[in-house]
KENUTOR-937900 format. One record per residue (C-alpha): residue in three letters; residue number from 0; x, z, y; chain. Coordinates in Angstrom, 1 decimal, m for minus. Layout:
REC,resn,resi,px,pz,py,chain
REC,ALA,NUM,X,Z,Y,A
...
end
This chain:
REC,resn,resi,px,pz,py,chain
REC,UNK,0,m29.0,53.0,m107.0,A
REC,UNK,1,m26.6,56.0,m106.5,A
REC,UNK,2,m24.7,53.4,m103.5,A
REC,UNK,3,m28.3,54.0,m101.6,A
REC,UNK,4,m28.7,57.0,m102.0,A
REC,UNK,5,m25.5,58.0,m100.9,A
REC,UNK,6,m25.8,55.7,m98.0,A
REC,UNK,7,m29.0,57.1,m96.8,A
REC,UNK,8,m27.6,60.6,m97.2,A
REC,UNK,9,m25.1,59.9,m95.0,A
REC,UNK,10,m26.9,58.0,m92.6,A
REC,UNK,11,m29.0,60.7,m92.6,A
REC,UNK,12,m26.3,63.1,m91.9,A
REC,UNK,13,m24.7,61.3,m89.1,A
REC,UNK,14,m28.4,61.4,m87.4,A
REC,UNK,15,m28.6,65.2,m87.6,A
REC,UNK,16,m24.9,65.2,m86.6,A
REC,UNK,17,m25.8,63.4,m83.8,A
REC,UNK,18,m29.5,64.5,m82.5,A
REC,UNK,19,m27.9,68.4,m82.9,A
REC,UNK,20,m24.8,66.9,m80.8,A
REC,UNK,21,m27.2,65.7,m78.0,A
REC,UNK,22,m29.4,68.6,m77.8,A
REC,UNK,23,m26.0,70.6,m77.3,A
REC,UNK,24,m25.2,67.9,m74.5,A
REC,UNK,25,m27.9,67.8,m72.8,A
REC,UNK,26,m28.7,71.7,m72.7,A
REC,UNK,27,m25.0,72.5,m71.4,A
REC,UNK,28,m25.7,69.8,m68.9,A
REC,UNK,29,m29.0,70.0,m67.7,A
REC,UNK,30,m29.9,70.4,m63.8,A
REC,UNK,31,m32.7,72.4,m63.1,A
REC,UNK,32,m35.5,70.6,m61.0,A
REC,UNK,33,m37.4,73.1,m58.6,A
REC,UNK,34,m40.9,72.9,m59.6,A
REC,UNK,35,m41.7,73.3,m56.1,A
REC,UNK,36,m40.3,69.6,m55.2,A
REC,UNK,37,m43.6,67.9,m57.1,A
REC,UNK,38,m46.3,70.6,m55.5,A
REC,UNK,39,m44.7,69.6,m52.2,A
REC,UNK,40,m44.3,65.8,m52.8,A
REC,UNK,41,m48.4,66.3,m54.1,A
REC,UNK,42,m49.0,67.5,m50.5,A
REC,UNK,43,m47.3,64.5,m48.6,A
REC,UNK,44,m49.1,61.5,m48.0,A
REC,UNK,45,m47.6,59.2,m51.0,A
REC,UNK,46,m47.2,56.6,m48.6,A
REC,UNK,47,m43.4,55.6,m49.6,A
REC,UNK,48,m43.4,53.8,m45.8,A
REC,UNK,49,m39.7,54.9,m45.1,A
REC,UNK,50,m40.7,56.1,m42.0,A
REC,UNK,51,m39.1,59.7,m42.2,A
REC,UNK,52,m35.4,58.1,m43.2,A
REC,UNK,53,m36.0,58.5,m46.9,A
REC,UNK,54,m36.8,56.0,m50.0,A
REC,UNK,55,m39.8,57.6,m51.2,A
REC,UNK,56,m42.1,60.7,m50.2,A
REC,UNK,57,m40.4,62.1,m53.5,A
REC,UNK,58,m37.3,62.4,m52.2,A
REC,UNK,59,m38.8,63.5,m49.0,A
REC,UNK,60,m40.1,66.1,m50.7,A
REC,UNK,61,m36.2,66.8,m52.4,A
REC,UNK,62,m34.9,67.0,m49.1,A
REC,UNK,63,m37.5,70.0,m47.6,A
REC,UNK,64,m37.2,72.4,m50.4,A
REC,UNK,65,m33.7,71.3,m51.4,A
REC,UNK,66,m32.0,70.7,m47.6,A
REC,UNK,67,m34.0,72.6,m46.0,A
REC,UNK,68,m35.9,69.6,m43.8,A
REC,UNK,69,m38.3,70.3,m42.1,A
REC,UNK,70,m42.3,70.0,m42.9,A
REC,UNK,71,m43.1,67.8,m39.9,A
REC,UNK,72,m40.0,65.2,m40.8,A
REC,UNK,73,m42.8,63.1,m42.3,A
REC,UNK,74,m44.0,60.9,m39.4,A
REC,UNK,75,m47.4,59.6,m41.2,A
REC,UNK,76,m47.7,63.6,m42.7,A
REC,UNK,77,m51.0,65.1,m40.9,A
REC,UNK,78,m50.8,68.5,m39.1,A
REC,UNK,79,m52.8,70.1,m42.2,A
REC,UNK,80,m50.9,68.9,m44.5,A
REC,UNK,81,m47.6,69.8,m42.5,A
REC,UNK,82,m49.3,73.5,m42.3,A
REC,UNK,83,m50.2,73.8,m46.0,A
REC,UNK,84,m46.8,72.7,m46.7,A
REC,UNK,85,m45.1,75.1,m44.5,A
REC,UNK,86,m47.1,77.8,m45.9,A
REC,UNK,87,m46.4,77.0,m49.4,A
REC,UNK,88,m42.7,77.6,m48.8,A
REC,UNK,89,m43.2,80.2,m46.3,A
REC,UNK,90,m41.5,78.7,m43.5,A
REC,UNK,91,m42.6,77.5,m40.0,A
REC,UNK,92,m44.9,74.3,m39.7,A
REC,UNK,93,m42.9,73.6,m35.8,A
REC,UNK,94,m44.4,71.7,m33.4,A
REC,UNK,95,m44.9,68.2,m34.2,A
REC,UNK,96,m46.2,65.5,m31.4,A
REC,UNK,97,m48.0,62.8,m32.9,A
REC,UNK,98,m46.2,58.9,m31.9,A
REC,UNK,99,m47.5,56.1,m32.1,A
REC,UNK,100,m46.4,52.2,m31.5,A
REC,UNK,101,m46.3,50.3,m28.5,A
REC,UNK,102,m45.7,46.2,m27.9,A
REC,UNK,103,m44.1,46.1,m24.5,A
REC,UNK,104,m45.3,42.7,m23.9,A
REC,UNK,105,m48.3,41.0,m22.2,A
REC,UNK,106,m47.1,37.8,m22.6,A
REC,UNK,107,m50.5,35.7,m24.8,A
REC,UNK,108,m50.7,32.5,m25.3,A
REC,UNK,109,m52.7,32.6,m22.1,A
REC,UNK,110,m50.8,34.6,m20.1,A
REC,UNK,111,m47.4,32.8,m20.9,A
REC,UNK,112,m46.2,29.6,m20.6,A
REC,UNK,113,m44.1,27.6,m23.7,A
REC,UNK,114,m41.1,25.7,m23.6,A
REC,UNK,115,m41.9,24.0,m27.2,A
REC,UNK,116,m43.3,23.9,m30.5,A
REC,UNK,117,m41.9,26.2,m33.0,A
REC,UNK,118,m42.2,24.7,m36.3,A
REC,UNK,119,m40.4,26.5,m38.9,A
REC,UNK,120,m41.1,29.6,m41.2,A
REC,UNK,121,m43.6,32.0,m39.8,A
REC,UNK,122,m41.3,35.2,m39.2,A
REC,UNK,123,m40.3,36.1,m35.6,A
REC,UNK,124,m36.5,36.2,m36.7,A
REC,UNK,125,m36.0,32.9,m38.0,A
REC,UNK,126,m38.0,31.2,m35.3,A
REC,UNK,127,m35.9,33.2,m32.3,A
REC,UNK,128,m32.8,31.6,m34.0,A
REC,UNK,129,m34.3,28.7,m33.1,A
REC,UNK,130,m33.7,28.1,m29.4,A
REC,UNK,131,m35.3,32.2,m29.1,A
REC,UNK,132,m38.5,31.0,m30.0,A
REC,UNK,133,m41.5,28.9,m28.3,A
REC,UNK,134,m42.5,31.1,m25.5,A
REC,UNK,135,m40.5,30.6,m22.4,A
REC,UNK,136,m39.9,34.0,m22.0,A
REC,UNK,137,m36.9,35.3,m23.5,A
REC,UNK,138,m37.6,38.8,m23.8,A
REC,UNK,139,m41.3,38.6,m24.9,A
REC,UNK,140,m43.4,38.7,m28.0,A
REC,UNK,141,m42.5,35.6,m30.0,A
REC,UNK,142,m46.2,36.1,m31.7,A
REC,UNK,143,m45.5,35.6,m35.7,A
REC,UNK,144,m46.9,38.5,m36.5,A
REC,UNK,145,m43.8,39.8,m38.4,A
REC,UNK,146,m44.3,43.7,m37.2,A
REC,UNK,147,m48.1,43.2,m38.7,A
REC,UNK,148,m46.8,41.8,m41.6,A
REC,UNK,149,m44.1,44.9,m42.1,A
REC,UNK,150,m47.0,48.1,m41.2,A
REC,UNK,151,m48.0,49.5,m44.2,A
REC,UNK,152,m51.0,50.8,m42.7,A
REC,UNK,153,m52.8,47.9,m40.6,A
REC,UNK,154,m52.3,49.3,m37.7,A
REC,UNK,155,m51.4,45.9,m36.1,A
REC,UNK,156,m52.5,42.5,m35.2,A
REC,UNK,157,m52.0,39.0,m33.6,A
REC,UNK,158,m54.1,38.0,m31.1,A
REC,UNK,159,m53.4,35.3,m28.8,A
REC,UNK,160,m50.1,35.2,m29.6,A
REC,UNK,161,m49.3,38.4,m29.3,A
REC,UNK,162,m49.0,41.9,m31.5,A
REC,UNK,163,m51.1,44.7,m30.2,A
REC,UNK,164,m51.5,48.0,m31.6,A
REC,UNK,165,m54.4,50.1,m32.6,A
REC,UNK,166,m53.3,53.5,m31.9,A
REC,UNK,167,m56.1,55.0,m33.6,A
REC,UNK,168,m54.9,53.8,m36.8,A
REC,UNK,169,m51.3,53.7,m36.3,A
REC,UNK,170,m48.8,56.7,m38.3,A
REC,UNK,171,m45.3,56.3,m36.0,A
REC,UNK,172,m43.8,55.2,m39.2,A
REC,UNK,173,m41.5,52.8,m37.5,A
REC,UNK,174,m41.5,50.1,m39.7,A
REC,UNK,175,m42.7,47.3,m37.1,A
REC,UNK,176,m39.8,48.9,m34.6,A
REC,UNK,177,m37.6,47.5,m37.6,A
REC,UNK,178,m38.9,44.2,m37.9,A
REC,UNK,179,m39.5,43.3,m33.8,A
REC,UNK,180,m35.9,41.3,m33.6,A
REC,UNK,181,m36.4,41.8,m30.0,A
REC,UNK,182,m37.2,45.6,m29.6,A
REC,UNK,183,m40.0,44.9,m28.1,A
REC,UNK,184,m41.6,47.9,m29.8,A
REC,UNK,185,m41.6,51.7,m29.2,A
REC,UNK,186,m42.7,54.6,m30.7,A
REC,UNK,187,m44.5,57.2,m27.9,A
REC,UNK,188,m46.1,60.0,m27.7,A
REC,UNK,189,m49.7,59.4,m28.7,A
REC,UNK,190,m50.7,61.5,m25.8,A
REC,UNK,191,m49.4,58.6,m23.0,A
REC,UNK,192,m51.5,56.9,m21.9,A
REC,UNK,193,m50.4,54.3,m19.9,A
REC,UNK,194,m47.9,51.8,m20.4,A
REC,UNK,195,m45.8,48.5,m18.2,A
REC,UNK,196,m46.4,45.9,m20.9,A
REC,UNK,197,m43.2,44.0,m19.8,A
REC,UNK,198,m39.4,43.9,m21.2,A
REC,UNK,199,m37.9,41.6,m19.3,A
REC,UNK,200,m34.5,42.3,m16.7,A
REC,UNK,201,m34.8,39.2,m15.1,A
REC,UNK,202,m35.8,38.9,m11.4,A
REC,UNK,203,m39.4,38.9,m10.5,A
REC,UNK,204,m39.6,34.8,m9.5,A
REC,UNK,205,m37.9,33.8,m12.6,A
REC,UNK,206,m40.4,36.2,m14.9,A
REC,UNK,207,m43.2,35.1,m12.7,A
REC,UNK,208,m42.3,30.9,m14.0,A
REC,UNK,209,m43.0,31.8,m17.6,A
REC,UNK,210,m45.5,34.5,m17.4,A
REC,UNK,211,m48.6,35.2,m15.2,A
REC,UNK,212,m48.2,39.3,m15.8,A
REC,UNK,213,m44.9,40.4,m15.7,A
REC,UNK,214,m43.5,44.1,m14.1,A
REC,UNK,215,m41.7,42.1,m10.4,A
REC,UNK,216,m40.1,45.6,m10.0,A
REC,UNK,217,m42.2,45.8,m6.3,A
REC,UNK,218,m42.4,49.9,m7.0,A
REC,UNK,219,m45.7,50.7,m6.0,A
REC,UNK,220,m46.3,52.6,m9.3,A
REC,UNK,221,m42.8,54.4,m8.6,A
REC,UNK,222,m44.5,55.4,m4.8,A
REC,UNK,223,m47.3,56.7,m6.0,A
REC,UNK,224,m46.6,58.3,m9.4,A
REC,UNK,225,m45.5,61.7,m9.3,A
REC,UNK,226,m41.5,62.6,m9.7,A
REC,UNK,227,m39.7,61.1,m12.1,A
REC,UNK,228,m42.6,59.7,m14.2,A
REC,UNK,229,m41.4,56.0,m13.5,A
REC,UNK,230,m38.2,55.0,m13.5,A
REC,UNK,231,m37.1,51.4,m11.6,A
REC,UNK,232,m34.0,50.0,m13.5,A
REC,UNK,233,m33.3,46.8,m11.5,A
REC,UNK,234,m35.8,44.3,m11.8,A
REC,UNK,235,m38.1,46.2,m14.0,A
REC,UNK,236,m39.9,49.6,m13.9,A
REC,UNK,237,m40.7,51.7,m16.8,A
REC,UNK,238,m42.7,54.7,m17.8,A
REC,UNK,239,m40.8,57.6,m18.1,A
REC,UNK,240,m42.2,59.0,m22.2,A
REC,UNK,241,m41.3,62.4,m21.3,A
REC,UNK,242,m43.1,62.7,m18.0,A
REC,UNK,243,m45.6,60.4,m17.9,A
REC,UNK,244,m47.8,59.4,m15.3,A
REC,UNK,245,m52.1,59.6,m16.3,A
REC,UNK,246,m53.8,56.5,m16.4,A
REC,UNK,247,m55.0,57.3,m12.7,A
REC,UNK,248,m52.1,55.4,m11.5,A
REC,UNK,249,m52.9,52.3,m12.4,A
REC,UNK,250,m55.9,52.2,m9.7,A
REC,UNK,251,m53.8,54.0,m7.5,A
REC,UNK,252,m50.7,51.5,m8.0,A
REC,UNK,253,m53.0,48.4,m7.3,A
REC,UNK,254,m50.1,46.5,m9.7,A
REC,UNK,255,m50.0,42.8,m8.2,A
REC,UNK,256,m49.8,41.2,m11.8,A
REC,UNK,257,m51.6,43.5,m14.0,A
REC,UNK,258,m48.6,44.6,m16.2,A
REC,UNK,259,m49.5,48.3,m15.6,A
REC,UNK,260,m52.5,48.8,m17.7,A
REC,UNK,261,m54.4,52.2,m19.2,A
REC,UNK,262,m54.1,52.6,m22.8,A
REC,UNK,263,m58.4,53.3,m22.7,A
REC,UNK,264,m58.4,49.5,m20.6,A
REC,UNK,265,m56.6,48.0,m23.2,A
REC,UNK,266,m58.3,48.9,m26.0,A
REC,UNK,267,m61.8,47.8,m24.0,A
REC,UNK,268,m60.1,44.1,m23.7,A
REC,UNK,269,m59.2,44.6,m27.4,A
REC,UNK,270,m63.0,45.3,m27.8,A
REC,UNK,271,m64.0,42.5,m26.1,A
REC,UNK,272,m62.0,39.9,m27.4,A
REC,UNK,273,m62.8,41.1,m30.7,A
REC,UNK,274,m66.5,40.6,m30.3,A
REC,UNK,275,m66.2,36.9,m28.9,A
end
């Protein structure tokens, strides 16, 4: 009886030794959190898409009040929330110009023409490492639906074998920029709108075999836009993001092949295709 007692006593002890040890420990050693990093992380969107460069909106949130970040880093953050943020630490919101995601592609199943079958696992990645796809196009949308798969927010979808964007919906997060093996994708200023749905350097009669829309590089958008808003770059011509032309252009272009096309025309065809 005494040999348990004794033993409890000092197993007792040695706990008291060592809770008293701890406390000393972790009280020499603490690091201060500022409270202000969980009132600002309440204020961002808790969305965790990576978009700003960062793991989670937590340490987003680490990297404004501790680094001195600023507000409008977060790309899916909404002005008011960039505001009340900026406010609560007493700093300037900035300027912040909302971006969204563009597929620089018009190339749908019906608009471009296949050299096979793909038949493998449904990711755009694994099926251009198989002879670059099905589509003859190199440089186009290979149409599994990998970018829709990787946006967090359902911004876009497949249809007709290819990814389009709803702007309305999408954040800029640049998640489907990631995933688009060939880069296919942008993020622009929401306020563009217009766009040459077309990626491909190769000379206009060789785009013209594998696609029915493709950008020939004839520069009648370059004649008629105003200076420096598109820019020829051998065999294809592209909108310059930041000095764009209005949509305007595209009536005033007459494009031969239809790969200059209004953001508000787009979205009509969307509209359209969605109701048949």
């Amino acid at each position: 009886m005494t040999t348990v007692v004794l033993a409890t006593l000092v197993a007792a002890a040695i706990g008291l030794a060592l809770g008293l040890l701890i406390g000393v420990m972790a009280k020499r050693f603490a690091v201060e959190i500022d409270p202000r990093i969980e009132e600002v992380a309440g204020m961002l969107p808790g969305a965790n898409c990576g978009g700003c460069g960062y793991a989670s909106c937590m340490d987003m949130a680490k990297s404004i009040v501790c680094s001195g970040n600023e507000p409008g880093s977060c790309p899916v953050c909404p002005s008011e929330s960039i505001a009340k943020i900026a406010s609560f630490l007493g700093r300037a919101a900035g300027a912040k110009e909302r971006q969204v995601a563009v597929v620089l592609c018009g190339g749908s199943e019906a608009k471009a023409s296949r050299a096979g079958r793909y038949n493998g696992v449904n990711d755009c990645r694994s099926a251009m490492l198989v002879a670059g796809g099905g589509k003859s196009c190199k440089y186009g949308c290979l149409g599994y639906a990998s970018c829709a798969k990787a946006c967090p927010f359902g911004a876009i979808e497949l249809r007709d074998g290819l990814a389009k964007v709803h702007p309305e919906i999408c954040v800029g997060c640049g998640k489907c920029v990631a995933a688009c093996p060939r880069k296919l994708i942008k993020l622009v200023p929401a306020s563009v709108k217009v766009h040459i749905h077309c990626s491909s350097p190769e000379k206009g009669p060789l785009k013209k075999k594998s696609c029915s829309v493709p950008c020939i590089a004839c520069r009648k958008c370059v004649k008629v836009a105003g200076e420096g808003q598109m820019v020829a770059s051998g065999f294809l011509v592209q909108v310059n993001y930041a000095n764009p032309p209005g949509p305007e252009i595209v009536e005033k272009a007459g494009c031969p092949t239809g790969c200059l096309v209004a953001v508000e025309d787009l979205k009509a065809d969307s509209g359209k295709e969605a109701a048949a």
